[in-house]
N, C-alpha and C positions, 0 to 999 in steps of 0.2 A: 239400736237407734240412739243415736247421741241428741244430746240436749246443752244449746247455750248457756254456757255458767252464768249469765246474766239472770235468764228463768228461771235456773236451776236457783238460785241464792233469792230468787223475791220468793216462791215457794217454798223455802226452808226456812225462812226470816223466822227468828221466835219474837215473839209478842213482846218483849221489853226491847227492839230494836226499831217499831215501829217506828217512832216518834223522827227519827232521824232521818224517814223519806217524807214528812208532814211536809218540812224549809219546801223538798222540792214540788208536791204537789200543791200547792197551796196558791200559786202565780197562774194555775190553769185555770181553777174555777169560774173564772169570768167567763173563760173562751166557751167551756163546755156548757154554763150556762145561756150561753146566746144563741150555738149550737142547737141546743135542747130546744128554748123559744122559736127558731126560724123549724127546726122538725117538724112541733107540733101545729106552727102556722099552716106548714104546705101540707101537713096530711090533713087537717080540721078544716081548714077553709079553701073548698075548692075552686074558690076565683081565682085563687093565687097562679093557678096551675096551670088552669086552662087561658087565661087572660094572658100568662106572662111569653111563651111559645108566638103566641099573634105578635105582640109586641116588639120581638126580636127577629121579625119578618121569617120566623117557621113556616 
């Protein structure tokens, strides 16, 4: 079974090279946070759900 050197090198990363993917995650957190808020909108409030289907002539 082969495995992408890309996988393969974040899984082997040692711990004093973290810091150096920090620069590149660091510009996502907005995204995955708005992400996370609209998730827990459509699964907790089920008006969302069933209203928005009617709306888009489903």
């Amino acid at each position: 079974m082969s495995v992408l050197p890309t996988a393969h090198r974040l899984q082997v990363l040692p711990a004093r090279e973290w810091h150096l993917l920090a620069p590149q995650g660091k510009p996502a957190w907005p995204w995955l946070l708005t992400m996370l808020i609209f998730l827990v909108l459509i699964t907790y409030v089920p008006a969302i759900t069933l209203t928005l289907p009617g709306l888009l002539g489903m």
